[in-house]
N, C-alpha and C positions, 0 to 999 in steps of 0.2 A: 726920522722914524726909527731908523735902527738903533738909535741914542737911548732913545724912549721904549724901547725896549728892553734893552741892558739896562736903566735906570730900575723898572718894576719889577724886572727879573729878580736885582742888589735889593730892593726891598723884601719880594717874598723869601728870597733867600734868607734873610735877615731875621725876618719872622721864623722860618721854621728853625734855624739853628735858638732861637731865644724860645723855641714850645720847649724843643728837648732838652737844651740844659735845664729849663724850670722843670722840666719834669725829673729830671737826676738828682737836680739839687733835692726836691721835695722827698723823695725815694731815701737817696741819702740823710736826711734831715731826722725822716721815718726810722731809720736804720741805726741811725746814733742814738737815735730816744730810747729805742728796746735794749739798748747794747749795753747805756749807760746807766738803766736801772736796775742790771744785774744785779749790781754789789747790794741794790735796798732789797731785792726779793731772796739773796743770797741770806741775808742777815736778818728777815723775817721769816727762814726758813718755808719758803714758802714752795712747795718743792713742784706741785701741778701745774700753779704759774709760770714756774720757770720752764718745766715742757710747752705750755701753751703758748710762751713768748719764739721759744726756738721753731714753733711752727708758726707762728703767724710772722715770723721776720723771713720763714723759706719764702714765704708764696707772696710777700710786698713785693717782690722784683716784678714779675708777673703782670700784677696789679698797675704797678707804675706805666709799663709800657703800654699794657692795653691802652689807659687812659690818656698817654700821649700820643700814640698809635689814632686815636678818636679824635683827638683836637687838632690833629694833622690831618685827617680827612676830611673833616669839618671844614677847613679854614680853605682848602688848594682845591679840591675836588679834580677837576681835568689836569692842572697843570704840574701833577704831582711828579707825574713819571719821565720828566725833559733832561735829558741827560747834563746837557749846560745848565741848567738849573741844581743841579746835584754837585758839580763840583765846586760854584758857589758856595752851595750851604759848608762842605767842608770846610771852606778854607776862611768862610766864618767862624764857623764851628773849634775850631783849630785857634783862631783869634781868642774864643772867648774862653778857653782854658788857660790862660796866660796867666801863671799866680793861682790858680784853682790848686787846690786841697788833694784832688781824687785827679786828677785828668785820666788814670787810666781809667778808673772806675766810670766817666763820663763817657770815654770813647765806647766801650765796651754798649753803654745803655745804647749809644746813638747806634750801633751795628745794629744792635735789639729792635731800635724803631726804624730805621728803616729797612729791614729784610723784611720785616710785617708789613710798611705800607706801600714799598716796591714790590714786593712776592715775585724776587724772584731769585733765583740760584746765586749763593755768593760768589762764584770764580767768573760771572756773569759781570760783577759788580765791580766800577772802578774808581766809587767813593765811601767806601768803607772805611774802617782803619785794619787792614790786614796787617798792616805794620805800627806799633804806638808812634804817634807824631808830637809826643810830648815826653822830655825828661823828667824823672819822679825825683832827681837824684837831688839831696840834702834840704828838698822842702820842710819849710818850717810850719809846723802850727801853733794854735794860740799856747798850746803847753806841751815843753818837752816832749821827746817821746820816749825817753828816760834817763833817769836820774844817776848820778855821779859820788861816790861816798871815794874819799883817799884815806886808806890807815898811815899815811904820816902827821894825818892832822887828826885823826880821834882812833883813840882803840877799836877793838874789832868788835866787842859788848857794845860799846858805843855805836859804832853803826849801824847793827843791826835790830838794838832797840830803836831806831830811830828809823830806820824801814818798814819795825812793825809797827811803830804808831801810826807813821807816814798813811800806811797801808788801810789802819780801821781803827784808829783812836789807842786812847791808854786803859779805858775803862770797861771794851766788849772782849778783854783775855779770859780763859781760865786759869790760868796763869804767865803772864808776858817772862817774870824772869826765869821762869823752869825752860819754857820756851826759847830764849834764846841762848841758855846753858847747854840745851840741845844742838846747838846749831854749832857751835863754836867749835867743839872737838873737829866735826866733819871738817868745816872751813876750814882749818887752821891746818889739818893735812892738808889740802888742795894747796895753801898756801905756799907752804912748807915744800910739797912736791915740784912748785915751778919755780925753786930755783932761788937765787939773788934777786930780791926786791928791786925791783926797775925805778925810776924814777918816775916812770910815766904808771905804776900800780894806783891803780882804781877798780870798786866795785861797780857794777854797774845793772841797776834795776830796769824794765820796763816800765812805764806810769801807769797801766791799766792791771786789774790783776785779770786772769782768764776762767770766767767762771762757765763751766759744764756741770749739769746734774747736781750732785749736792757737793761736788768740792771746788776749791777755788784753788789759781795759782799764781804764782809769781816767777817770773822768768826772771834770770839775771847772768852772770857773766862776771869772771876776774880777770880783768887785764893786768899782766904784770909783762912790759915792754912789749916783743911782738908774740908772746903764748898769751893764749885765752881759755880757758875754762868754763862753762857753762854749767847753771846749776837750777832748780826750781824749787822751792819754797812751797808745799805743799800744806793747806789750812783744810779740818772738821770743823763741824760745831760738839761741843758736848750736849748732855740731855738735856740743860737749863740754858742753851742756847751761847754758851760760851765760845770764842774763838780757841782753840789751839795748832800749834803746829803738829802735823800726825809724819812728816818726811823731808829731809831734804836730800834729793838725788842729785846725785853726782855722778853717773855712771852715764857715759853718752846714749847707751844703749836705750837703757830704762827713759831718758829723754825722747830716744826717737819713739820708744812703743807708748809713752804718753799722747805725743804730738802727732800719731800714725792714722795712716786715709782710714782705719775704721772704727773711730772715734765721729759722733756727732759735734758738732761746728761752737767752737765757744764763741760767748760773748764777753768781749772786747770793746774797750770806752774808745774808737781811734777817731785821730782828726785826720792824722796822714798816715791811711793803711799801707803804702808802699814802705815808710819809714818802720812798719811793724814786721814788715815782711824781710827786709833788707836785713832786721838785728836779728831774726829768726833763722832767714840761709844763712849767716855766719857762722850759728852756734849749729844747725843740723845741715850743713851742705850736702848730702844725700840726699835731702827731700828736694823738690823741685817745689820752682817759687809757683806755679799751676796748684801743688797742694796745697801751701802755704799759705794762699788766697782764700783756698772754701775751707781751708783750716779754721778761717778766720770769720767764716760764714757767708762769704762774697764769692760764692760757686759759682755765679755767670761769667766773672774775669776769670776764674781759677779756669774753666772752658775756653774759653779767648788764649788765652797763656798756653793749654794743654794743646790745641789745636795748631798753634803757632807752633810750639815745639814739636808735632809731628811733620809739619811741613818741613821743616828744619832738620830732622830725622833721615825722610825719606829725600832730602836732597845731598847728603851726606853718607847715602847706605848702596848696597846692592842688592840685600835678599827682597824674597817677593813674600807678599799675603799668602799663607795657605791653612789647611784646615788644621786646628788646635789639638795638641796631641791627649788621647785619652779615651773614655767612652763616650762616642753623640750623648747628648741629648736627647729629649724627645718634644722640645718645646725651642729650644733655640739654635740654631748655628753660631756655632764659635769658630774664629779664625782667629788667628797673628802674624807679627810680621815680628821672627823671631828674636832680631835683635831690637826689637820698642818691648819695654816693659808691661803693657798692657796688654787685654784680650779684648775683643769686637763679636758682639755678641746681635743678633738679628732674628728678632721670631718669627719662627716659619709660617708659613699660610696654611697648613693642616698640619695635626698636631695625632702621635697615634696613641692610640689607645692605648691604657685609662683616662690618658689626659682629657680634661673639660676643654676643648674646641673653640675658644671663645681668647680672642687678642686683648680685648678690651682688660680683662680680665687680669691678665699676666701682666698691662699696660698698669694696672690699679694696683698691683702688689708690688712691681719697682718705685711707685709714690707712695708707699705706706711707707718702705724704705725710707727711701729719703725723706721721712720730715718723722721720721722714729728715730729715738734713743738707739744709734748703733751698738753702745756698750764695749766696744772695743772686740768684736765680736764678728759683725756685719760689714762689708765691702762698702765702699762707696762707690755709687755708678752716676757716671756723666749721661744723660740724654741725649742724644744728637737728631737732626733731620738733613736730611739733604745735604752728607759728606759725599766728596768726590772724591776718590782713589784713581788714580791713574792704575790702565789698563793694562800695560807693561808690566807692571810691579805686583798681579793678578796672579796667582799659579793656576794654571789651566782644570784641573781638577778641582779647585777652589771653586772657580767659575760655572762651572760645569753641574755641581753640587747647589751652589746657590743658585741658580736659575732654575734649578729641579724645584727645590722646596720653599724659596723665598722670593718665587718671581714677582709679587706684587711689591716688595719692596725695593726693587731694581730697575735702573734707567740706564740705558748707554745710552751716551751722547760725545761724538767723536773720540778722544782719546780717555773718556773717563767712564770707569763705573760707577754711575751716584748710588747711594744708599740712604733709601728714602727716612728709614727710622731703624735707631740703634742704641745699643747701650753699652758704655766702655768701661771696664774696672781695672784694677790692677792686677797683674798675673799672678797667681800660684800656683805651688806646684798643688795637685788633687790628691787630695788626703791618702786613697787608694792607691796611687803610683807612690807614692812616698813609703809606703806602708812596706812595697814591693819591694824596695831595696835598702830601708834602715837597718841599723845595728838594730840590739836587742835591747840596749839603749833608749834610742832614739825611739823604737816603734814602743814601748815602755811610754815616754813622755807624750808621745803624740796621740795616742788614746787617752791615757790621763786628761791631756789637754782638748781632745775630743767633748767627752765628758763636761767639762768645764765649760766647755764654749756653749752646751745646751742650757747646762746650768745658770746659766750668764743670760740668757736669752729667753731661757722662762722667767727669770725676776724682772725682765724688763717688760715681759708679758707679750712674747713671740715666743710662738712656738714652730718652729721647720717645718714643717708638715711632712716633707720628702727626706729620710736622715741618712740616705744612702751616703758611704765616705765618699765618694767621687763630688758631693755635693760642697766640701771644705775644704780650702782649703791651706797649707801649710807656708807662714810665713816666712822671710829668712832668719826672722827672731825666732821662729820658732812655738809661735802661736797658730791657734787653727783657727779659719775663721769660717763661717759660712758666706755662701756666694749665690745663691740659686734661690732666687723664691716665687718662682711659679704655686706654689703649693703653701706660700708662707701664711698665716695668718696670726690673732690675738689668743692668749691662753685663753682668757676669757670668753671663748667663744665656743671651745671646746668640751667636750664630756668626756670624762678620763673614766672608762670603767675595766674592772676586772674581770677577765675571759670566764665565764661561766663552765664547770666541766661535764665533759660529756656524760650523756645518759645512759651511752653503750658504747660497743665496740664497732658499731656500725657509724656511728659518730663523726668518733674520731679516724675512720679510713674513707671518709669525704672528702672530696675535691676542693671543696666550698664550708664554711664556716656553718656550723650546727646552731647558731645563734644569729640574732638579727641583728644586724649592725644599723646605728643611723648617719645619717649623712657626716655628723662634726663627733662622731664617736671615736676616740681613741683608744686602744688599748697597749699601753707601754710595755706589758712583759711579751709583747713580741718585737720589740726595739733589739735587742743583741742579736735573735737567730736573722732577723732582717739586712740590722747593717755589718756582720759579722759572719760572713759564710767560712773564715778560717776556725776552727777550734780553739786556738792559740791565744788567736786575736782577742775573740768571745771571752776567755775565759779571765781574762786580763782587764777586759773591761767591767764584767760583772764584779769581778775582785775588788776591782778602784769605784764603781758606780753603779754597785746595786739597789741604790734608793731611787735610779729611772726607771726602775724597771717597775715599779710600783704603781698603781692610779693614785694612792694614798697621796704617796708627796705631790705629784703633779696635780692631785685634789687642795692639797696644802697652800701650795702657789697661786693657784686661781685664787681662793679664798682669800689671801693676804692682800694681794689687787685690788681684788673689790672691792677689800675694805680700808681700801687705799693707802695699804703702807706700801713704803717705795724703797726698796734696797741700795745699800752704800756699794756701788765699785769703786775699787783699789785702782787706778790703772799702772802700779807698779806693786812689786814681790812684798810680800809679809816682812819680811827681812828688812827691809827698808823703813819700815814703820819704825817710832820712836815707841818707848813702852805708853801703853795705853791711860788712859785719864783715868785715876784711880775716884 
């Protein structure tokens, strides 16, 4: 009898590990189709498509699970939740990644479906992959995952006309030789800078190029013995649809504020994203392979990664969670845990006024977020539900705070505080404290860049709603970005009008505004006295950005949206640009 149960056991087991990899394979299958016809919508200009593709490949992951999540319920009904039965499917499961492409990307789905169709807490859970159970390390796929050019067997012209044809033919240039006369001066410093030619000197390309919004790029690398050099290849089109090269950076920094968490997610032709990941930490080890993953638009593993590294974190630290330094909020609690580079953000269960009362709400404006054109502008936020903090590592005032304001989304249960639903970004400093202690310099640039960053975020057609500086904030690059969108919405949604002036003097000594305002009515020339109560500050912004202050131009913006012209970002300096296509 008991044979014959472990027999049917080995069978269902079998079955549910063969739903879920068909449903990752299919997911994945899904995922390489949109990724891989970047380069065709790249080069038909096709610039709404390419937003509609970046949205419809966020919310495929979703999609996948539900519908294995369904054919798992379908198939087991009672005998879904036996614990022997679970460790089975693992170690099925675990079987049938052998030589698989993605295994972490498979392991990652399988967490996905079973916390949905177990529902229950994962430190609960003891067949998950808390830990990957598969090496990514020197998998191959059907093609390279990039290419190899040696200057002892072709000149440096030579190779890198042969990268750009390699790249998009000989015949879609506006000019390939100007282009790659371009290219030469820069390389050949690099060259030149590392030294005696090694034996082992190779360039070295990625196969896919990375295409976001309307530019494309190409990653690469100069190996010369054990220095390496990283560099990217940066392509326009001209107005008749020609390729050119508009940069090539070399500067690691300019690399990392390319490749930074507030940039929207390129697409990437990959067989083996781990092998895309691996050449990417080489060239920016700063960035954590957790970014490098929804870098790369696979934000469910980039989560799995982030959350492993905080466990990691906090087994290796001493300080505790406490509350985030700066001014509350009026819509979320913020906390840290000062030495993780991140902020833990939790919306409270009443919200004071003016705030609109409504979670769902603030729930809808962090998913506009994520599946919007960040512009290099907006934070990227992780989602979570049902994390577990250890209680210990709690600062008492922390705790005390949130059980005040956020009791609905809190659970103790023995030594953990769960946190029912959260949001995690990367830390900055708040525009406002920055502001507090810069040179005259620094607070010089970080208004400028203030400015800039709205600018940036109207052409993409958000507009902040809330523009207080505590709401931005300051990179270590040195970019501002915004972080807070309780209040975010589309320009296009907006009415920009100009303050009408008073009729009298009784007017203008009202408490209350002498005009009727509607609901999505904006009025920009009260933007400085609002987010600028210094003089100093004010006057410095007005000087660098007095066309926000206008309805006119933010009339401008809306109108060029609608009529669906779509603005070029730079995501590196003017300076770096090669002179423009005459």
């Amino acid at each position: 009898m008991s044979n014959t149960i472990n027999h049917d056991r080995e069978a269902i087991a079998q079955k549910i590990a063969y739903i879920m990899l068909k449903g990752f394979d299919k997911h994945y299958r899904l995922f390489q189709n949109i990724s891989a016809s970047a380069q065709e919508r790249f080069n038909a200009r096709q610039w709404k498509e390419i937003s509609q593709a970046n949205v419809d490949r966020i919310v495929m992951y979703d999609k996948r699970v539900k519908e294995t999540s369904a054919e798992l319920l379908q198939y087991l009904s009672d005998t879904i939740e036996t614990d022997a039965l679970w460790v089975q499917v693992k170690r099925i499961y675990i079987g049938l990644l052998y030589e698989h492409k993605q295994p972490e990307l498979a392991e990652t789905f399988y967490n996905s479906v079973a916390c949905r169709v177990l529902a229950r807490d994962y430190y609960h859970n003891r067949y998950i992959f808390f830990r990957p159970a598969m090496n990514t390390d020197f998998l191959k796929g059907a093609r390279r995952t990039f290419n190899s050019y040696y200057l002892h067997q072709d000149s440096l012209e030579k190779i890198f006309t042969e990268i750009l044809t390699k790249f998009s033919g000989e015949d879609n240039w506006h000019n390939l030789v100007a282009d790659v006369e371009n290219i030469l001066p820069k390389c050949s410093e690099l060259i030149s800078a590392g030294g005696k030619m090694d034996a082992n000197f190779q360039i070295q390309i990625l196969s896919s190029g990375f295409y976001r919004n309307k530019g494309t790029y190409l990653v690469g690398r100069i190996i010369n013995g054990i220095r390496m050099q990283p560099f990217v290849i940066c392509f326009q089109h001209d107005d008749a649809g020609k390729l050119y090269v508009d940069a090539l950076l070399t500067d690691i920094e300019h690399i990392y504020t390319l490749f930074s968490f507030t940039r929207a997610y390129f697409m990437v032709d990959m067989d083996v994203p781990s092998a895309y990941v691996d050449f990417l930490h080489e060239i920016l080890p700063r960035r954590p392979k957790s970014e490098l993953y929804t870098l790369l638009g696979l934000q469910k593993h980039g989560k799995t990664l982030f959350y492993r590294d905080l466990q990691h974190h906090l087994d290796h630290s001493y300080d505790n969670f406490s509350i985030a330094p700066g001014i509350r909020g009026m819509v979320m609690e913020v906390f840290v845990l000062p030495s993780f580079p991140y902020v833990f953000k939790i919306i409270k269960d009443y919200f004071e006024p003016p705030k609109d009362p409504d979670r769902q709400i603030v729930k809808d404006k962090y998913r506009l977020v994520k599946n919007h054109d960040r512009v290099g502008r907006m934070a990227d936020t992780l989602e979570f539900t049902n994390v577990a903090f250890p209680l210990d590592r709690v600062d008492q005032e922390l705790l005390q705070t949130l059980q005040k304001t956020c009791e609905s989304s809190l659970e103790i249960q023995g030594r953990y505080l769960i946190i029912k639903h959260m949001y995690i970004e990367r830390r900055m400093m708040p525009l406002n404290m920055y502001l507090a202690t810069a040179s005259d310099n620094e607070r010089d640039h970080a208004i400028a860049e203030y400015g800039n960053a709205i600018k940036d975020l109207a052409a993409a057609n958000i507009f902040p709603g809330d523009m207080l500086l505590k709401n931005f904030g300051v990179t270590k690059g040195g970019r501002v970005v915004f972080y807070d969108y309780d209040e975010i919405c589309y320009i296009t949604e907006c009415k920009f009008r100009k303050m009408p002036p008073p009729s009298s003097i009784d007017d203008e000594m009202m408490d209350q505004a002498w005009y009727s305002v509607g609901a999505n009515d904006v009025f920009p020339e009260q933007f400085s006295n609002f987010a600028f109560p210094k003089v100093e500050q004010r006057d410095i912004f007005i000087k660098l950005h007095s066309d926000l202050l206008e309805a006119k131009w933010w009339r401008e913006r809306k109108d060029a949206i609608e009529q669906g012209y779509q603005e070029d970002f730079f995501p590196y300096p003017r300076s770096e640009r090669f002179s423009l296509i005459e």
